[in-house]
Structures are given as C-alpha cells and as structure tokens.
N, C-alpha and C positions, 0 to 999 in steps of 0.2 A: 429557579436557582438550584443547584448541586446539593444534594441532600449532604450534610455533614458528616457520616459515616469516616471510619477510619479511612477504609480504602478510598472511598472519595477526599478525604483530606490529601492522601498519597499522590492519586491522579493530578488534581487540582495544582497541588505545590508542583509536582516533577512540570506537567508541562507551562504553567504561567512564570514556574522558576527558571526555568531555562531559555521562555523566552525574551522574558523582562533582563536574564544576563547577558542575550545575546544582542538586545537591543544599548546595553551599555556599552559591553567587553568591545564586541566588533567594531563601531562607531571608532574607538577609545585607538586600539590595537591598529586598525586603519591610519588613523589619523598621528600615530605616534612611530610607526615602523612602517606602514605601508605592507604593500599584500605580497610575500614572497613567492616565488615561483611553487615551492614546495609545497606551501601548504595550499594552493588553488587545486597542487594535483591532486593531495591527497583528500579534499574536501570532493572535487569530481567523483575519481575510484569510487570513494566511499559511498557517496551518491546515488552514481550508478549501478554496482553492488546490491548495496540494502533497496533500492527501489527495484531493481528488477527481480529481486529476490519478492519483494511483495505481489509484484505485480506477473510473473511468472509464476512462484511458488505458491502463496499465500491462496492467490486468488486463482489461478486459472487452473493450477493444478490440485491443490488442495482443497479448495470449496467448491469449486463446477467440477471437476475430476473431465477438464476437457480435452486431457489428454494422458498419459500413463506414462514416468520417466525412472528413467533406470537411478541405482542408488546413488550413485556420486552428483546427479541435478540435486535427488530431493534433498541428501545431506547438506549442499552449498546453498539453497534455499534455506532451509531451516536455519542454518549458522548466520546467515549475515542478515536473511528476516526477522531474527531476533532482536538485532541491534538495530531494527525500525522501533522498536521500545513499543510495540501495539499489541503486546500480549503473544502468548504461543499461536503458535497454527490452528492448533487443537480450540480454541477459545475464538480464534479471529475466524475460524470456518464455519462456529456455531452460529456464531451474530450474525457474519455472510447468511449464512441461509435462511436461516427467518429474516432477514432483510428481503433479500425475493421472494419469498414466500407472502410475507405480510406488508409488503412495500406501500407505504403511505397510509398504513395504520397506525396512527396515535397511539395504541396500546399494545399491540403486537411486535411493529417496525421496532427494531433497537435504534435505530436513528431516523425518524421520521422527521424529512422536511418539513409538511406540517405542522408543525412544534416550532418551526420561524430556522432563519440560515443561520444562526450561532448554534441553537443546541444539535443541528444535525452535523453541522462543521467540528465542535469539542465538548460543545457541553452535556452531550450525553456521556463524553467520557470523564469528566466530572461528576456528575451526579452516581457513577460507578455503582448502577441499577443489579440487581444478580439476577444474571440469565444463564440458569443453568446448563451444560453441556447437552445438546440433543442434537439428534439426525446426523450422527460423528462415528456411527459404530465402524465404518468402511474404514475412518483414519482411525480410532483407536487403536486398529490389528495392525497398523504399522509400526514395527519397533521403533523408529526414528519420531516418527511422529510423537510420540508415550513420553521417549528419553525426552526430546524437546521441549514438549510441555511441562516435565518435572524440573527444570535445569533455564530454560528461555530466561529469564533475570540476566543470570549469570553468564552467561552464555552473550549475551546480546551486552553486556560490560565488557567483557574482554576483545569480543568482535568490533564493538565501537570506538575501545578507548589506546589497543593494544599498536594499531597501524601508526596515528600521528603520534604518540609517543614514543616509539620507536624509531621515526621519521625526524622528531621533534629531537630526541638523542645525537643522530646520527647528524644533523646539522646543527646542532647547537640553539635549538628554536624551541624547546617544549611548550613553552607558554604560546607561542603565535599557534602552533601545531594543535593545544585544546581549543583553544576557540575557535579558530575556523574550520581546522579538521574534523575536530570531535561535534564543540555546542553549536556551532551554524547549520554542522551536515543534522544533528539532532532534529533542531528546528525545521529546517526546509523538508528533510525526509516528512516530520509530523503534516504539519500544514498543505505539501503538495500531494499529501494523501486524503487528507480531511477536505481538502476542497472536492474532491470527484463525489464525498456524502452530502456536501453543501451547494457549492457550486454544481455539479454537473445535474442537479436536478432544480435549480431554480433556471439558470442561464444557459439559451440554445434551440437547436433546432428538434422537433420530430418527423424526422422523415418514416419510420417507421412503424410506430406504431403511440398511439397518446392514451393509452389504458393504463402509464401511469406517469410520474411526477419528470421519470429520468431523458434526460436530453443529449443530443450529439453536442459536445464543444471543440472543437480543434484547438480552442487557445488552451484547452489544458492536457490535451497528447505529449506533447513533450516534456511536460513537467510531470506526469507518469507512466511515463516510457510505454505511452498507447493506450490508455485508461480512459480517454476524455471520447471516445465513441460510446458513449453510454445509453442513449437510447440504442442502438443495436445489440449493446449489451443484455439490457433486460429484457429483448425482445426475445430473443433468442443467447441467455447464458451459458448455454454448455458449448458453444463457437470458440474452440482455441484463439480466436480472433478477436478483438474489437474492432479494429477497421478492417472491413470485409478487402476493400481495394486495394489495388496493388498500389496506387501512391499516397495512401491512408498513412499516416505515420503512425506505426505500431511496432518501434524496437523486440518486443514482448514476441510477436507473432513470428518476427524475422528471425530470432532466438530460437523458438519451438522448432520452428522448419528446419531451422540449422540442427540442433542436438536429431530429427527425425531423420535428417540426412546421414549423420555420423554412428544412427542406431544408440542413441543416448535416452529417445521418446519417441512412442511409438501408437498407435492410437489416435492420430488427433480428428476430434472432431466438427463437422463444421458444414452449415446449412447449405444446402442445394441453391446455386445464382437462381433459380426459377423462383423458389418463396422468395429470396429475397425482393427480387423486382414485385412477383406479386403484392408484395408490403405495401413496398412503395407507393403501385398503382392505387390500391388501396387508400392512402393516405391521401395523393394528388385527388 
C-alpha cells in the first residue's frame, strides 16, 4: 500500500479524486444534458494535445533525446505535457531512465511490473517513493526545461482548465465544459498513459527481444498516439519510432518526420532495418 507521506497523501487524493468524480459527474452530466458537440471537441484537442505532448515531448524527445527539436516543439511540449498532471519533464525523464536502466527490478525500477499490475499502473505514484533527480544534467542546461520544472503545477492548471472554460463561456456550458473537457480529458490522459507502465509489460507480444518484461500491444497505439510498440521500445529506446513500419500506427513518429521536414527537428534517430530483422530472426 502507499506509504502515507504528505506527498503521497497529494498523489493518492488528486488521482482517486478525480477519478471517483469522473465516474459520478460524467454518468450524471450524460444522462442529464447529453454530450454536446463542443465539449467532445474540446475533450479530443485536449486529448490530443497533452498526449502527444507526452509521448513526443516527455518521452521521445526528453528522456531518449531520440531526436533534437527546435524551441517552439519543445516549449508546446513542455505547456501542454504539464497539463498531463505527471510531474515536470525534468522528474518524468529521471524516473524514465532508471526505468530502462533497471527495468524489472524490484528496488531499482520506479515502477516495476514485478510488484503486480496495479502498483506499476498508479500505485507507485501513490506510494510517492523520492527518487531523486539523476542522469538529467543534458536537460537541466535547457532553460525551458528549468522554467518548466519550477512552474509545471501551474502551468499544467491553466493549460488544462483555461480551453473548456473559455469554450464553456463562450457557449454558455461551463459546467458540461469541466467535466468532460477538463476531469474526463484528466482521467483518460492519466490511465491511457499508466497503462503502457502496466499493461504494455504484462499484455503481448515479443517479437524482439524477451530480456525484459515489456511487450508489443497494438490495442494500446492509439490510445498513446504510438506507445503500445513497447517491446521495440525497450529494445532499442533511443529509435524516434515505436512502430518501426510504415503501417504501425505511430501518430508520434508521423509528427517527428513532419516537424524534420519543416526544419522544426532534426537529428532523428533510428536502428538499421538489418538489426531489426536480425532481432526478429533471433527471437523466431
């Protein structure tokens, strides 16, 4: 169970409070008004937004450094990965990397499968263990990065809460506007990110390599805009890529290649088809 600590008291309340309201509000809100056009859009944007900010910024740019983006990506990462409520860059890139680093160690791993599929899924972020900043010196020298990490709270309020009430204003809907826009997109953002720590390492395939826990899942690529290739993942993490192929569904990669076309990112890196197949053969 969650060590009781203030901070894990924090943890514990924000995400079981939010989702125990969302399992009331939306049921309620649904069944009383029905789901307006507006706030589906703005629950999507939003959606989309803060997860590809995670899953571009957070993770492929920020903790594998698998590709190098000009200031105006990393700032629109940073702003609206805030408002994934998963702590700054600077924090989510430490725990990233001792995650591959010590992956499926019980006392190393910050969230080890091994420890069962709930505490790799939240309950390590309950129990709000202190794992101090390391192997971060490359982001620390990023101004953006620094400001982010002093300010992400804040920063990730206003980015979360500022669109559907202003939406919510503008058609006379505030209230429809925070539950679906605001505590639904909340909820979904948390959970379809938690599942790639729980799910993508209990559930799937290893085509490439079984030296550790993590698995291919396609039923969760589109619910992290191309995250659920996770065995290729940790076989090879610094791959701008998770799904190597061209009909891999990986919004994130299509993204990358875009800004590297427009001279937004530049850098990306990403394994030779020869290792690849050699994996596989390996594995068959």
């Amino acid at each position: 169970m969650p060590k009781l600590t203030p901070r894990a008291w924090l943890n514990t309340s924000f995400l079981l409070g939010t989702l125990l309201l969302a399992l009331v509000l939306v049921p309620w809100k649904l069944a009383v008004q029905g789901l307006q056009t507006s706030e589906a859009a703005v629950f999507l944007v939003q959606y989309v937004l803060v997860g590809m900010s995670i899953t571009v910024g957070y993770h492929r740019l920020f903790s594998h450094r698998a590709f190098q983006a000009a200031w105006p990506v990393r700032l629109a990462a940073l702003l609206f990965g805030a408002a994934a409520f998963q702590n700054s860059a600077l924090a989510w890139s430490s725990d990233h990397r001792h995650h591959h680093r010590f992956v499926d160690d019980p006392d190393r791993d910050p969230y080890p499968v091994k420890k069962g599929f709930w505490y790799a899924h939240w309950l390590w972020v309950m129990e709000a263990a202190e794992h101090p900043l390391d192997a971060v010196a490359d982001l620390e020298r990023d101004p953006l990065v620094r400001w982010q990490h002093r300010h992400h709270f804040v920063i990730g309020a206003l980015v979360a809460a500022l669109p559907p009430i202003a939406v919510g204003l503008a058609t006379g809907n505030v209230a429809g506007q925070l539950v679906i826009g605001l505590l639904l997109r909340i909820v979904a953002t948390h959970h379809s990110t938690f599942l790639i720590n729980s799910a993508a390492h209990w559930f799937g395939s290893q085509p490439y390599s079984d030296a550790s826990s993590a698995r291919d899942n396609v039923l969760l690529a589109p619910l992290t805009f191309g995250e659920g290739y996770h065995n290729f993942h940790h076989h090879w993490q610094w791959d701008y890529r998770n799904g190597p192929r061209w009909y891999q569904w990986d919004p994130a990669k299509w993204f990358i290649a875009t800004a590297a076309g427009v001279g937004l990112a530049r850098g990306l890196r990403r394994v030779p088809d020869t290792e690849i197949r050699r994996a596989r053969l390996a594995m068959e």
